[in-house]
C-alpha positions in Angstrom: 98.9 117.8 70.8 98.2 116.9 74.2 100.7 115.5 77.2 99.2 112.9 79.1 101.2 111.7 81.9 100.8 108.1 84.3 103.3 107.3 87.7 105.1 104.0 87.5 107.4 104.0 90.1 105.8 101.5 91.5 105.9 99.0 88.3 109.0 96.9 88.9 111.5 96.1 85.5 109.7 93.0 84.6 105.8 95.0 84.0 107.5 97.7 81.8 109.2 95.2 79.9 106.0 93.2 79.6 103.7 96.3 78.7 106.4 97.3 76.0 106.7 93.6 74.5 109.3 92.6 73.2 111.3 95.0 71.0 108.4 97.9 72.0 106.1 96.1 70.2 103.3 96.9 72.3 103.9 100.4 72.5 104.5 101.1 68.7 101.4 99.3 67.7 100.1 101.9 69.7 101.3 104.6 68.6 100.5 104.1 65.2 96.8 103.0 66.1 96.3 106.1 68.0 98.6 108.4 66.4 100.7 109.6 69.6 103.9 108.8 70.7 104.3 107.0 74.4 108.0 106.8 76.1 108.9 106.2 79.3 110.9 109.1 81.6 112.0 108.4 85.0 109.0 107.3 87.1 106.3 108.6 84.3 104.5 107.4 81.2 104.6 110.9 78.5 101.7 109.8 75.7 101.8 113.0 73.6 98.8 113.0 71.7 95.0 114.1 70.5 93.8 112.6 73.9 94.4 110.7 76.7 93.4 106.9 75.3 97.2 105.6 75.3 97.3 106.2 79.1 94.0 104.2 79.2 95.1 101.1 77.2 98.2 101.3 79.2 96.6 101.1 82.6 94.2 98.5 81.1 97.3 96.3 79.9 98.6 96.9 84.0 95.6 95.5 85.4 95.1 92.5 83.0 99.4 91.8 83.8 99.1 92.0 87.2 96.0 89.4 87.5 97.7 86.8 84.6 101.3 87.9 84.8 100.7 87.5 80.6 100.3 90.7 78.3 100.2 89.9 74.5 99.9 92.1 71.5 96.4 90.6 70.8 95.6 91.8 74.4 96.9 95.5 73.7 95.0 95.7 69.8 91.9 94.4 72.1 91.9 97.1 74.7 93.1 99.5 71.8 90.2 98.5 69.6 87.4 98.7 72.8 88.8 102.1 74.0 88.8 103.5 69.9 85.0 102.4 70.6 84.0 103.5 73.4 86.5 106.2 74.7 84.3 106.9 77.6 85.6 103.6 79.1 87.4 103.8 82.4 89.2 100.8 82.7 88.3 97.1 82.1 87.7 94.7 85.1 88.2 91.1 84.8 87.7 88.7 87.0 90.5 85.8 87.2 88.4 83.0 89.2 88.0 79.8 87.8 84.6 79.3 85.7 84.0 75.8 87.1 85.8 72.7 87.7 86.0 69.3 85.5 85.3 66.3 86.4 88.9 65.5 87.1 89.5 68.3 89.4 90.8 70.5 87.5 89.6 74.9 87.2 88.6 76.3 84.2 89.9 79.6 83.4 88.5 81.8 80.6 92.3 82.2 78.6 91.7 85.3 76.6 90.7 88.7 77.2 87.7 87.4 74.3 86.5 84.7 76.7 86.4 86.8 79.4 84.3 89.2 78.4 82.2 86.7 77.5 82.0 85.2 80.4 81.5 89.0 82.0 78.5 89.1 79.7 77.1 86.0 80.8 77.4 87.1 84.4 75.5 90.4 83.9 73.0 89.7 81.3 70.0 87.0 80.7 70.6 86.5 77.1 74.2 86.8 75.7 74.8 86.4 71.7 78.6 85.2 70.8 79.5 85.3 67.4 83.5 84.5 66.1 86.0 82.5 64.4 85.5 78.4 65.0 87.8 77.3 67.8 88.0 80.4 70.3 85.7 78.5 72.9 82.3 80.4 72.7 79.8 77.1 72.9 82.5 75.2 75.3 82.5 78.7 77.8 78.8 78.9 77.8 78.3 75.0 78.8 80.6 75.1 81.4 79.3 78.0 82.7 75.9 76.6 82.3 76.4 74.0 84.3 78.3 75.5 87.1 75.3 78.1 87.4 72.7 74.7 87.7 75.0 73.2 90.5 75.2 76.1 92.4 71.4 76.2 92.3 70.9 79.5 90.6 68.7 77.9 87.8 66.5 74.7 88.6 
């Protein structure tokens, strides 16, 4: 077993408490996903472990906080589940501009980390195929997006 180590003095109360979830949640799922074990000492994140992948979720679960000020245990199984896959993966960017605007004035947001990869996808590739449970958003996402991309010209 390894020891992987991350600085968080500068994370305020409010982040850790948020990346553990509520009763360390967050942190236990992981643990038992990726068989280690993750505590926090003084200013540092320990993950003891085969390799360094809690350390990466962690930092990913950071960056999505700090641009929603939301982190949910669907979001931590997602970046678990992507990093399991493709371990090689630095860290996940999203983007948190609005996707368009209604008709009323008001921004649409992609609300999941599911949407916004989808929405990532359709920004870096011609052809994007979506597949997933009924509901999640997939055929409203792409219209919107659609549109916007026609009124701002890039399609005519």
């Amino acid at each position: 077993m390894n020891k992987f180590t991350m600085d968080v003095s500068f994370w305020d109360i409010e982040d850790q408490r948020m990346i553990c979830g509520p009763n360390d949640k967050h942190l236990r799922m992981l643990e038992n996903k990726l068989n280690c074990k993750i505590c926090f000492q003084d200013n540092e994140l320990i993950c003891i472990g085969e390799n360094d992948l809690g350390i990466k979720v962690i930092k990913s679960c950071y960056d999505l906080l700090q641009q929603t000020h939301e982190l949910t245990l669907s979001d931590v199984m997602y970046f678990t589940n992507m990093l399991i896959k493709n371990p090689n993966t630095k860290r996940f960017h999203f983007s948190n501009e609005p996707i368009a605007k209604t008709i009323h004035g008001k921004f649409v947001y992609p609300k999941t980390i599911g949407q916004r990869v989808l929405i990532n996808s359709m920004e870096n590739n011609d052809i994007v195929f979506a597949s997933g449970v009924a509901g999640t958003g997939k055929t409203y996402l792409a219209v919107v997006y659609a549109v916007s991309q026609l009124k701002k010209g890039v399609f005519s």
